[in-house]
N, C-alpha and C positions, 0 to 999 in steps of 0.2 A: 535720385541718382546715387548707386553707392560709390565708395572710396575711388575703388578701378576705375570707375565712368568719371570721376573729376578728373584724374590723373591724366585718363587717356584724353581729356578736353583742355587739360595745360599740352598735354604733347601738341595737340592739333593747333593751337596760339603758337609755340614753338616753331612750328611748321612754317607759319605765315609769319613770324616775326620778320619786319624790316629794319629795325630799328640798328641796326651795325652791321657791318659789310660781311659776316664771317658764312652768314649761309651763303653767300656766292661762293665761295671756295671750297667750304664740306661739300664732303660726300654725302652724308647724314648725320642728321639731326640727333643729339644724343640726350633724351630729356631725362631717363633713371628707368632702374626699374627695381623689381622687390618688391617684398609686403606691404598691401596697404597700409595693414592694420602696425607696423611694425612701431616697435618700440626703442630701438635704437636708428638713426637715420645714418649712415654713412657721407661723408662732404670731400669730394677732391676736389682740385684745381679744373681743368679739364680733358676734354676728350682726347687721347691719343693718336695715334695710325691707326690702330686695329680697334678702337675704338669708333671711329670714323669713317671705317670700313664696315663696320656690322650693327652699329646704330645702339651697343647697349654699352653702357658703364663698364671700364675695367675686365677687358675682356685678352689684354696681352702679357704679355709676362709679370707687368706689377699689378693685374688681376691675378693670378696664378697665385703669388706671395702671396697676395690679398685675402684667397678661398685658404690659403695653410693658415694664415692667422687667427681668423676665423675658427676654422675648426681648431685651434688651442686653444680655445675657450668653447665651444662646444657648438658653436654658431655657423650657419650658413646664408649662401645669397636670401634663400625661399624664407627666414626668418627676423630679416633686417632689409631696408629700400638702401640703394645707392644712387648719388648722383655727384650734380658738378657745381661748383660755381656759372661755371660757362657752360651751356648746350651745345655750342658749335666747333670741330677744332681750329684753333689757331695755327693760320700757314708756320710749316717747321716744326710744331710744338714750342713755339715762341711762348713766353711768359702773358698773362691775361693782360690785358692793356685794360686804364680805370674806368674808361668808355664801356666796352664791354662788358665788363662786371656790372656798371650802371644798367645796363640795357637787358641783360639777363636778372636782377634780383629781382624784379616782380614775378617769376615763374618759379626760384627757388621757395620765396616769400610763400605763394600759393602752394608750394608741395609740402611745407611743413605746415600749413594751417589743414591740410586734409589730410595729411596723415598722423598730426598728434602726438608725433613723436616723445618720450621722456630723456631720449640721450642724442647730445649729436657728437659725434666723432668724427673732426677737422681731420684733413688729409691734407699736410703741407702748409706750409705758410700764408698763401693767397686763402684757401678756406678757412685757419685760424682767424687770419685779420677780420673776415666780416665778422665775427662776435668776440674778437680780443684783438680788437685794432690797435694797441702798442704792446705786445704779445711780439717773443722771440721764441722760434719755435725748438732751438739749439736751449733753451732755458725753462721754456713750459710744456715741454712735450710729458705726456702722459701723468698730467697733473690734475685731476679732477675739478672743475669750476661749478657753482651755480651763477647760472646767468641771465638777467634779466634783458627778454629778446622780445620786442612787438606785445608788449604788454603781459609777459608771461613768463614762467620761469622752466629753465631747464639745468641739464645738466651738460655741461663740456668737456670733454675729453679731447687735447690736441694731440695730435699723433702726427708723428715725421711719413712722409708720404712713401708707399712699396716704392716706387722708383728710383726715389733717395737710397733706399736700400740696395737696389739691384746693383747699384753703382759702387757701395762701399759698404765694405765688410763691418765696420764699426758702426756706422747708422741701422746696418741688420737687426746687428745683436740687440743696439738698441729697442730698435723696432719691437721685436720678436719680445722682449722682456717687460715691454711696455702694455702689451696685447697679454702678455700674463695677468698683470696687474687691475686690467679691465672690470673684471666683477666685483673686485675687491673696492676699487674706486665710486660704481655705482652704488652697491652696499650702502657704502657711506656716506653719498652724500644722497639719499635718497633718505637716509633719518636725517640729515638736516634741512631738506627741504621740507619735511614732513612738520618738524619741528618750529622751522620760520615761516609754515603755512599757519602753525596756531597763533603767531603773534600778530601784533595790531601792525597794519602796516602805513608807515610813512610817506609822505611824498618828498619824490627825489628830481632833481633838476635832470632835465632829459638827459645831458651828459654826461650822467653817472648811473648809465643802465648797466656795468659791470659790477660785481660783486664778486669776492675771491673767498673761500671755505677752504 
């Protein structure tokens, strides 16, 4: 089975999850989409209205911002996967409850071991925390991390979420300056991962799978 045939096999687990009340209430199911093969992974919070209404990632006006940011660095949806912490929306657009999140990470778990990601780039605060759980996003936004995730290293970039933006002019500009910065940040720390891959490596107590460059 290739990449698309796993993906499409976590969507259909998605489908049937019982495990938290929120698919009684969606409209649809929103499990990601994008390049298998991608090499940056996109991470929001989750599913929106219009979101919710058409079953793909980022598809209402802080999708919109989303595809401009994107293209200022040269990039589109067909070249990077998006997804959510959460698959399902939360009535109102209320904040992810920790149940939730619980009940959804073995599907984001399995979208990044199939697609192999080298960067993820956090969207908002709730997707910073799963891999910078005392992480302020007013503080670490558009800071480049390496970070040791499920036995493996990556690269983290948090980013303040389009919607924060739509809301406030200054979270924009931030936004918009931070997404400049993007290539420059992989860059770099793609020689120091390259670099702390040739050293001998240590064992580290499980709760210090962060690491800050």
């Amino acid at each position: 089975m290739d990449k698309q045939g796993e993906l499409d096999k976590v969507a259909q687990e998605i489908a049937a999850c019982k495990d938290c009340p929120l698919a009684k209430t969606a409209t649809n199911q929103v499990p990601g989409n994008g390049n298998p093969n991608a090499e940056i992974i996109l991470i929001g919070e989750a599913p929106g209205y219009w979101e919710d209404q058409k079953g793909i990632p980022f598809v209402g006006p802080a999708g919109k911002l989303l595809d401009q940011l994107l293209a200022s660095i040269e990039l589109n949806r067909e070249k990077v996967f998006t997804t959510n912490i959460l698959k399902h929306r939360p009535p109102g657009n209320r904040d992810p409850l920790p149940e939730e999140i619980k009940a959804c990470q073995p599907f984001l778990e399995q979208q990044i071991e199939i697609i192999k990601p080298k960067v993820f780039l956090s969207l908002g605060r709730f997707a910073m925390s799963k891999f910078l759980p005392y992480g302020k996003i007013s503080r670490d936004h558009g800071q480049g991390r390496i970070i040791d995730y499920q036995g493996k290293r990556y690269i983290l970039i948090p980013m303040y979420h389009p919607a924060a933006a739509l809301r406030s002019k200054q979270v924009d500009q931030q936004l918009r300056e931070d997404f400049c910065q993007i290539p420059a940040e992989i860059k770099r720390l793609e020689k120091n991962l390259t670099l702390d891959d040739k050293k001998p490596r240590k064992s580290e107590p499980e709760n210090q799978q962060l690491s800050l460059v």
